[in-house]
C-alpha angles and dihedrals in degrees: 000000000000099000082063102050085052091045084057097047090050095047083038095056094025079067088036087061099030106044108085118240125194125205106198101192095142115114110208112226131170112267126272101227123054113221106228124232099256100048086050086052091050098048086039085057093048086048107050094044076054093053097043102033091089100052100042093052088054084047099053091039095035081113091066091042090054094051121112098186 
């Protein structure tokens, strides 16, 4: 009888510790400083050459890929 109360307390407090919880207190708002235009056009510009440096690069070099020698 008592092997099995502390077997329930273990399992009890064993889900207690493993199950994740999550505690959502963060209140969204919209943001305090405002990002200027030029400073959006820049980061745009750094994001799309990152996006496209890959495969520009396989494009220009798509003669050495097809080679079987």
């Amino acid at each position: 009888m008592f092997a099995l109360r502390s077997l329930v307390r273990s399992n009890a407090q064993f889900a207690k510790n493993v199950i994740p919880k999550r505690n959502m207190t963060v209140i969204a708002t919209p943001a305090r400083n405002k990002v200027s235009t030029g400073e959006i056009i820049f980061l745009s510009t750094l994001m799309v050459i990152g996006w496209s440096a890959i495969p520009a690069w396989v494009l220009v070099n798509i003669k050495h890929y097809r080679d079987r020698d």
